[in-house]
N, C-alpha and C positions, 0 to 999 in steps of 0.2 A: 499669359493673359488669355483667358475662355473669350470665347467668339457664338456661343451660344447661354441660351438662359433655358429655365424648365417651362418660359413660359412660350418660345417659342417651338420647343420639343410637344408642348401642348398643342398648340395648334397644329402644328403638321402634321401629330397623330390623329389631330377630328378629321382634317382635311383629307388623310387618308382614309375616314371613315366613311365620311362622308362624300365625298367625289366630288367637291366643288368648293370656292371659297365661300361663299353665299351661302352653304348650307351649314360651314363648318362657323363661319361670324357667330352666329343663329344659336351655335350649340356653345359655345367658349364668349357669349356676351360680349362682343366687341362688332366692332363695323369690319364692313366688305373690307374700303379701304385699308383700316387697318390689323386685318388680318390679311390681307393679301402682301403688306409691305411686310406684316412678321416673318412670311414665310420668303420675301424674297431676301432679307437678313439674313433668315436661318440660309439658305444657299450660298448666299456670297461670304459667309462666315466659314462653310466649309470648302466652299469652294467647287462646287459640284452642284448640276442639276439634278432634279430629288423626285420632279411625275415629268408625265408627258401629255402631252391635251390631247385629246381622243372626243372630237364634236365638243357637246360643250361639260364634258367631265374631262377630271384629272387623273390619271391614271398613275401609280409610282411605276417607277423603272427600276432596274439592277441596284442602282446606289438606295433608293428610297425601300426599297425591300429590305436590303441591309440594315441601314439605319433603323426599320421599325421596331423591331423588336427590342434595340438596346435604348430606343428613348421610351417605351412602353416599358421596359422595365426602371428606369429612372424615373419617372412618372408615377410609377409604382410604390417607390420605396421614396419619394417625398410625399405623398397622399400618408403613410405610413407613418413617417415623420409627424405630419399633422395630427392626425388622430391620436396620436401617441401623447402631444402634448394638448392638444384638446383639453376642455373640460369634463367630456368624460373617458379620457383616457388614463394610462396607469407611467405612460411615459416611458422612455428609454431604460435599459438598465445604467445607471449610474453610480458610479463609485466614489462616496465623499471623504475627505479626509478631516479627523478628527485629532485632538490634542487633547487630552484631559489632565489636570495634577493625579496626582498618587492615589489620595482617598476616595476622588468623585471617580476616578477609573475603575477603580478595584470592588467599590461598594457600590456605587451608584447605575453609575454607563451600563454595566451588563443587563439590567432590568429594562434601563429604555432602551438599548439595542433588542432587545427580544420584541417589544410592544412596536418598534418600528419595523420590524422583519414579517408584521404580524398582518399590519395593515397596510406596509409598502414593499409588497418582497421585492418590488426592481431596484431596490435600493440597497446596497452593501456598503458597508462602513471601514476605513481602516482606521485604526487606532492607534495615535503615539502618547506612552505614558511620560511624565516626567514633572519636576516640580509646577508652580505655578508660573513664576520666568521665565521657565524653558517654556511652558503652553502659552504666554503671552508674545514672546518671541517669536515663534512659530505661525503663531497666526499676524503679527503685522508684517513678518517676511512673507505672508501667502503661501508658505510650507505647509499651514492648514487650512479648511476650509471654514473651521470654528474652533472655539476653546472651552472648555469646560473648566472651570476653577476656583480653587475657596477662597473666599474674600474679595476684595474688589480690585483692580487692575490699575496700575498709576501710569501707563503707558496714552500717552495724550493721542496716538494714533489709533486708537481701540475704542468698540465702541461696548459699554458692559450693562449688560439685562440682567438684575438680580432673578433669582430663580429659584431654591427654593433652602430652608433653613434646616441649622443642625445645631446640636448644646453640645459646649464643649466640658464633661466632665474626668474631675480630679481623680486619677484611680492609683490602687495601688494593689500588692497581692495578700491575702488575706492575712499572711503570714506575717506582713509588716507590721516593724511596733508602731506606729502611726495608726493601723488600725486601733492596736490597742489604747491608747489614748483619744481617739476618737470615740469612743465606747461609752466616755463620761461626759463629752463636752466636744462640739465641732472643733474642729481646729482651727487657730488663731492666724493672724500675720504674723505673729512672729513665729509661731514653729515653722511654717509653708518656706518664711523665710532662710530656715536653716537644713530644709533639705534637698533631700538630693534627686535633682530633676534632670530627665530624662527629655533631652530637645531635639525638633528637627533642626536641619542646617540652616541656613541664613540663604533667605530668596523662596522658601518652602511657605505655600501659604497657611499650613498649618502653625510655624513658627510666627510668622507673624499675626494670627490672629491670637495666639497664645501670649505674644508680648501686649500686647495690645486689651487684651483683658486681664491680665497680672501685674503688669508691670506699676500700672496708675496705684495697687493696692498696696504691692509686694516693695516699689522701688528698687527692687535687683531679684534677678531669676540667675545663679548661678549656674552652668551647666554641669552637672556631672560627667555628663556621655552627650557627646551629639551625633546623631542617627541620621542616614538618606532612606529612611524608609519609615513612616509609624506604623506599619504593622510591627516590624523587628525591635520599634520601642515600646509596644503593646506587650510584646514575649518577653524582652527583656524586664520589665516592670514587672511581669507575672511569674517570673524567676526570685524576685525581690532587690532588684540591682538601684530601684530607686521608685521614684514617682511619675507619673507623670502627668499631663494634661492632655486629654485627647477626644475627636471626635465622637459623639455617641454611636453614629452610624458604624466606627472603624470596631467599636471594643463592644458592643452591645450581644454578640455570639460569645465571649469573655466573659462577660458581666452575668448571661445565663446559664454557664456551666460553670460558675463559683470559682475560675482563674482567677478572676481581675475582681475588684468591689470598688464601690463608688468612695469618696474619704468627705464623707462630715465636714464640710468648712464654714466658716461663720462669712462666708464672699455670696454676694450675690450670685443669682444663678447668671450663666455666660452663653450666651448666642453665638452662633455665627451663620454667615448666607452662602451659597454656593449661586456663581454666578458664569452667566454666558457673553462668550466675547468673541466679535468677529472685527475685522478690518472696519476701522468708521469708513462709511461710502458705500460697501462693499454690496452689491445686487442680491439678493435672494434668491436665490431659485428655487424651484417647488421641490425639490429634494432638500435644499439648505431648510425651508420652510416646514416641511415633513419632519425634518431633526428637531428642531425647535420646539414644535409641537409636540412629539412624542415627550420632550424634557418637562413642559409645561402641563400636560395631560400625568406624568410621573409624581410632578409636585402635588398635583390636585390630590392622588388617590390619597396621599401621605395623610392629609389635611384630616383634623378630627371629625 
């Protein structure tokens, strides 16, 4: 248990500045009385006398010589403290932890990590990739500080800020005969229904937003191959191994070097949102807020 506070270390350094209690009141805003009881607190807390009275100044002694300098430097590095979180300070260096799914990690995060490093360098990011489960998990264990993830979070302890949107298009590689029957006529429900799709695992929130826009049309998405990665079902589709449904953000580098191509369907066109999830409750802090921003500042440039 401390026996001292910064704001008695305050005072006894005016006092020592000052030579009297009257002058040092005067300089630290407080009354005679009650700067004179701080300082007899701060003594009997360490247990030692700290000046010596010489007419009507205060004079320090051996012990109070001592002391000065390590409560002038604590003095120091809380004034420090302050200005650092100030309003115009830039704040401690801090280190947030982050969770993101697959695709917002790999595609997204590294643009607003740069834009945050830009305008906050005391802020460093660590990063854990993993489905959308795992990122939602992680942040109501407080294992992160925030989540990054596509689609919306069914976890009642979380709190989720939609953020910002992506189309989920049908690709395949050119080479597919699907292309080539696509060539006369978009493709129907029933061809989509008889091929061979290419899916994330179950908890991935690219799988779910994929059943979730097919499934009401299609009434069954058979898997051919299921994948813990959609880039690896981006390469695999671009191989010809099957079809699949994926992010524009994930295959749009694909899509412009003539790997992958879009496939013709007679389905409306399909959305989805990439959204932010933190603990419900959970505080902000001007670095959690910094993050935030940069995501939301990211969404904006996207914006036509």
């Amino acid at each position: 248990m401390l026996h001292l506070t910064l704001r008695q270390l305050d005072i006894f350094s005016a006092v020592a500045r000052h030579g009297s209690t009257v002058a040092a009141a005067e300089a630290v805003g407080l009354s005679q009385s009650a700067t004179s009881a701080a300082l007899q607190q701060l003594e009997t807390g360490l247990g030692v006398q700290l000046f010596e009275r010489v007419g009507r100044h205060l004079v320090l002694n051996d012990a109070g010589r001592a002391l000065l300098p390590q409560a002038q430097s604590l003095l120091e590095q809380a004034r420090g403290i302050e200005q650092a979180f100030g309003p115009h300070g830039q704040g401690l260096p801090v280190r947030l932890r982050a969770a993101a799914s697959t695709t917002v990690g790999s595609y997204v995060l590294p643009s607003v990590l740069a834009a945050l490093a830009r305008s906050h360098p005391h802020i460093s990011v660590d990063v854990r990739i993993g489905n959308t489960r795992e990122v939602a998990q992680a942040v109501e264990a407080l294992e992160a500080d925030v989540g990054l993830i596509e689609g919306s979070s069914h976890w009642a302890g979380l709190a989720v800020q939609r953020w910002m949107q992506d189309e989920l298009v049908i690709v395949a590689a050119p080479q597919d005969p699907l292309c080539q029957a696509a060539r006369d006529k978009p493709l129907g429900v029933g061809v989509l229904r008889q091929a061979r799709w290419l899916l994330r695992e179950e908890g991935s929130g690219t799988r779910e937003m994929v059943e979730h826009a097919l499934l009401p049309r299609l009434q069954q998405l058979p898997a051919a191959a299921v994948l813990g990665s959609s880039e690896a079902i981006a390469r695999c589709v671009a191989q010809g191994l099957g079809i699949s449904c994926l992010p524009r953000v994930l295959v749009q580098a694909m899509l412009d070097d003539g790997s992958l191509v879009v496939l013709p369907t007679a389905l409306p066109r399909m959305e989805r949102h990439f959204s932010i999830v933190q603990r419900a409750g959970k505080h902000a802090s001007p670095a959690l807020q910094a993050f935030t921003q940069a995501c939301a500042a990211h969404a904006r440039a996207l914006q036509p």
